[in-house]
SERO-4910 file (N, C-alpha, C, O; in steps of 0.05 Angstrom, whole numbers):
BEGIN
 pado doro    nc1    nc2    nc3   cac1   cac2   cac3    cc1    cc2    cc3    oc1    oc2    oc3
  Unk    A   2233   1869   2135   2246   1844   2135   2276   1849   2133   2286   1864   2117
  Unk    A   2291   1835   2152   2318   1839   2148   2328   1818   2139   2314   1799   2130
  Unk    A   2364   1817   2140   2364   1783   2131   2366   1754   2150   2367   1729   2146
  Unk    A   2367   1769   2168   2363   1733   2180   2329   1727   2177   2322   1704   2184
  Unk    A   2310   1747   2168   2283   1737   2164   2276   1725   2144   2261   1706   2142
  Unk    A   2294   1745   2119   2298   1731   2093   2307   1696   2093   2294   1678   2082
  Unk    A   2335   1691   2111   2341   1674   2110   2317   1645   2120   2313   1624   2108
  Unk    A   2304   1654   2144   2288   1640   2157   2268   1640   2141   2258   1618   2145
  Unk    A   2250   1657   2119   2234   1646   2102   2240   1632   2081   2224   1615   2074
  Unk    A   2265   1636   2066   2277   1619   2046   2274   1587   2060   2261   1568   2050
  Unk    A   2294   1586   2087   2291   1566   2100   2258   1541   2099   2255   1519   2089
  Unk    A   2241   1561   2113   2220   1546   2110   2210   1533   2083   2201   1510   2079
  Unk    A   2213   1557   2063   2204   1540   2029   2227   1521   2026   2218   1499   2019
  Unk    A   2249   1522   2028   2259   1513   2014   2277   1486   2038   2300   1487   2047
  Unk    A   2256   1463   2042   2264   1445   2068   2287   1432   2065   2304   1430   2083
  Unk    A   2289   1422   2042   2309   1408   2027   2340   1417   2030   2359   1403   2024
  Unk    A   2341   1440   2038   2368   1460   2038   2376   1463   2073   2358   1460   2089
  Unk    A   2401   1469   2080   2405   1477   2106   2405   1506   2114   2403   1527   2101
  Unk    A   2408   1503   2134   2390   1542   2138   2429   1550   2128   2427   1570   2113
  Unk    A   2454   1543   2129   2468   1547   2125   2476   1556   2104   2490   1576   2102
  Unk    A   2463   1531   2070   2469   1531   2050   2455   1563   2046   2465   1581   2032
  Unk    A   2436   1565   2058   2413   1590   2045   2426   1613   2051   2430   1631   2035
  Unk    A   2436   1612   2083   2452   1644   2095   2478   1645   2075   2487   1668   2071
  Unk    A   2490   1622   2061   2511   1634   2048   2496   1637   2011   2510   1648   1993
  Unk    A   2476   1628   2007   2470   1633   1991   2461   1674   1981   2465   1688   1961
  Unk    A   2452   1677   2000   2437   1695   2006   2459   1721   2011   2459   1744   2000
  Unk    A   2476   1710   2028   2502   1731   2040   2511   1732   2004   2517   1754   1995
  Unk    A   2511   1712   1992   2535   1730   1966   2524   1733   1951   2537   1734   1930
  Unk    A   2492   1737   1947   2476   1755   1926   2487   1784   1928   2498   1800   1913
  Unk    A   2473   1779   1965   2471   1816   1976   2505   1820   1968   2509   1842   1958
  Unk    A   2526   1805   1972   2546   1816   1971   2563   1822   1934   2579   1840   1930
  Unk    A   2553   1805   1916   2545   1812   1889   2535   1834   1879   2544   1845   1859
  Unk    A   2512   1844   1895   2498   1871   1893   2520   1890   1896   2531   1905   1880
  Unk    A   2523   1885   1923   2543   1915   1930   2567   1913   1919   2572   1935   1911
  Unk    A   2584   1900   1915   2609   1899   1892   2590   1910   1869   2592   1935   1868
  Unk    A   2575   1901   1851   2567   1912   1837   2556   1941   1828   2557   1950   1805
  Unk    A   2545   1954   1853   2538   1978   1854   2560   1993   1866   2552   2016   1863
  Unk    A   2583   1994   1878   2607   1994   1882   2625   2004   1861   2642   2021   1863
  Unk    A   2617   1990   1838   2637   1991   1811   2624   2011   1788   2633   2018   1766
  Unk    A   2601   2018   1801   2583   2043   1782   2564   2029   1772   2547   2044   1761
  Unk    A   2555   1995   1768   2548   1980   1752   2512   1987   1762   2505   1983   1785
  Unk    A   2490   1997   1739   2465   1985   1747   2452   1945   1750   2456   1923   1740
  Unk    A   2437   1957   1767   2427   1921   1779   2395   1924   1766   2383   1945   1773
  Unk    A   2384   1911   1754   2358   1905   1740   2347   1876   1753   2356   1856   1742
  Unk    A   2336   1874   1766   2313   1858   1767   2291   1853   1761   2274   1861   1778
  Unk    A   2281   1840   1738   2259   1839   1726   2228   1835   1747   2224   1817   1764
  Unk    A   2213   1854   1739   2189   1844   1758   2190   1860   1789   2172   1868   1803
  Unk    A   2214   1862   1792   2225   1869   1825   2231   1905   1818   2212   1922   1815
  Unk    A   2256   1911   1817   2266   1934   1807   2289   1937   1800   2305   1919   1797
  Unk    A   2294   1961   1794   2324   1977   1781   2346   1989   1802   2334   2007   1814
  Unk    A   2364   1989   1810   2384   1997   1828   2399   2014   1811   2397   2006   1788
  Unk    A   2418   2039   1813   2429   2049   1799   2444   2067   1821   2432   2077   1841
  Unk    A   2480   2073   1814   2484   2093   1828   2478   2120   1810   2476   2121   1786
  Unk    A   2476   2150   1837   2476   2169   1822   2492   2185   1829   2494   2182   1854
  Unk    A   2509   2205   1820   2524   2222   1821   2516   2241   1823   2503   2252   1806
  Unk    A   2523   2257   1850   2528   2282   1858   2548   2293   1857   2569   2285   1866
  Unk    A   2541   2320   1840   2570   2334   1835   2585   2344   1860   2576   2333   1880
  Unk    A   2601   2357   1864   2612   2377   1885   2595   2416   1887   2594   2435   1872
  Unk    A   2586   2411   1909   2575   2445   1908   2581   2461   1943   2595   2454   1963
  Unk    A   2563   2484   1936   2576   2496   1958   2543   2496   1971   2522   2497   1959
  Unk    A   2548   2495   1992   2533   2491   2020   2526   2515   2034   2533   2537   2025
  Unk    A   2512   2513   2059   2505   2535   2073   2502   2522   2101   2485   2504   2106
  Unk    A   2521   2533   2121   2522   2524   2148   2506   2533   2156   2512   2556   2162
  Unk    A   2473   2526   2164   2444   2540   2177   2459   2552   2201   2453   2576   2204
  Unk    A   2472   2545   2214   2476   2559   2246   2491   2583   2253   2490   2595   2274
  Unk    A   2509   2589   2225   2519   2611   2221   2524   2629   2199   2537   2650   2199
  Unk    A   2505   2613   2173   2510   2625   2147   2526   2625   2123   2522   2635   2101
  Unk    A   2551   2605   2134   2575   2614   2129   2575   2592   2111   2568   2570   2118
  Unk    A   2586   2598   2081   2589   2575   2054   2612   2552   2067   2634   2554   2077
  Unk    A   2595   2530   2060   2616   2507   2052   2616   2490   2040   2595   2480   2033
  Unk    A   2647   2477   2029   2647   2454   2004   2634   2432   2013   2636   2420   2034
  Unk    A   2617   2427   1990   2608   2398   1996   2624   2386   1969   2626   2396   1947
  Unk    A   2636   2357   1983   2650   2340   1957   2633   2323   1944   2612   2317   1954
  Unk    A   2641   2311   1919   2628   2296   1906   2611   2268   1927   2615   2258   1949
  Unk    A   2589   2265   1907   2581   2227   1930   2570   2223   1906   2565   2236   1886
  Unk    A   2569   2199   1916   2545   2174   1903   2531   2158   1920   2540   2145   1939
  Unk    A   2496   2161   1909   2478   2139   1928   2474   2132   1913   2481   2137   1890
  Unk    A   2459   2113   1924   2436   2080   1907   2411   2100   1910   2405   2116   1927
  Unk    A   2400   2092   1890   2366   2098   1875   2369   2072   1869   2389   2061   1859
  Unk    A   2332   2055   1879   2313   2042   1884   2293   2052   1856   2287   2076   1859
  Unk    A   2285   2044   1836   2256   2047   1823   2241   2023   1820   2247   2005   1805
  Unk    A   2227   2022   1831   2213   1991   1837   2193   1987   1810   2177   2002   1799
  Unk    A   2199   1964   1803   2187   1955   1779   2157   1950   1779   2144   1944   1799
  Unk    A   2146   1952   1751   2117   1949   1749   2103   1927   1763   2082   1934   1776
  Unk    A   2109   1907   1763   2101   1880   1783   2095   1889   1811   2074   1889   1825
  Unk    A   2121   1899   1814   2121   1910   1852   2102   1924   1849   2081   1914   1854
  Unk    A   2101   1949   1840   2085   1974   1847   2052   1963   1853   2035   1969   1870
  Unk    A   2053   1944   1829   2019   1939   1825   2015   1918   1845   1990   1913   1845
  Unk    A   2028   1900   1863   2031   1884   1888   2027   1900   1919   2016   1894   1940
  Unk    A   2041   1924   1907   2044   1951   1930   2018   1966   1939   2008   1975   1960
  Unk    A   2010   1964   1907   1988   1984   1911   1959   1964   1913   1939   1976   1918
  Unk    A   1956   1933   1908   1935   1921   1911   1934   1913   1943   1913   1909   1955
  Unk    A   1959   1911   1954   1958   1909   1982   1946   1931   1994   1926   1927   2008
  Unk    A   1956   1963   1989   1944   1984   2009   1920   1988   1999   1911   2008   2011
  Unk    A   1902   1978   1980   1874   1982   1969   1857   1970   1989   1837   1982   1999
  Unk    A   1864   1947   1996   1851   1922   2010   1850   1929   2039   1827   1924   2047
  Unk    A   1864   1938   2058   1867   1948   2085   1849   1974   2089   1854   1997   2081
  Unk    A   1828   1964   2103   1813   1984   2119   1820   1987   2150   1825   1972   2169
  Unk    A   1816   2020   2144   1828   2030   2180   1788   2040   2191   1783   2048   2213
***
């Protein structure tokens, strides 16, 4: 699901609203998130999951094609741990599907 699908199912529940009010509703969650995870800040959603950045230090590397050491600089990604709700939603869906 991306977000104009998001938007278009919000849309459908929610009739009373314009697909407008919802795309800007929607645009400054996701955009709340990322300022927020941006600033180092963890995101908790109850039921849903945990967002958190993590820190990678700086280390030294190995160029496969010639051997030869190199710096890798610091980063930070987002880690996903999906909450107990989800998981057990996750896992009653792939129980149910026979191939």
């Amino acid at each position: 699901m991306n977000r104009s699908d998001l938007v278009d199912e919000l849309a459908e529940h929610f009739q009373h609203l314009t697909k407008n009010d919802i795309e800007l509703a929607v645009n400054t969650i996701l955009d709340a998130m990322q300022d927020a995870l941006a600033a180092g800040h963890r995101i908790e959603i109850r039921g849903f999951g945990c967002f958190t950045v993590a820190h990678r230090p700086a280390r030294i590397g190995r160029n496969p094609r010639n051997g030869e050491s190199v710096a890798i600089p610091p980063t930070r990604s987002i880690r996903f741990k999906p909450g107990k709700a989800l998981r057990e939603a996750v896992d009653k869906q792939t129980t149910t599907i026979k191939l």
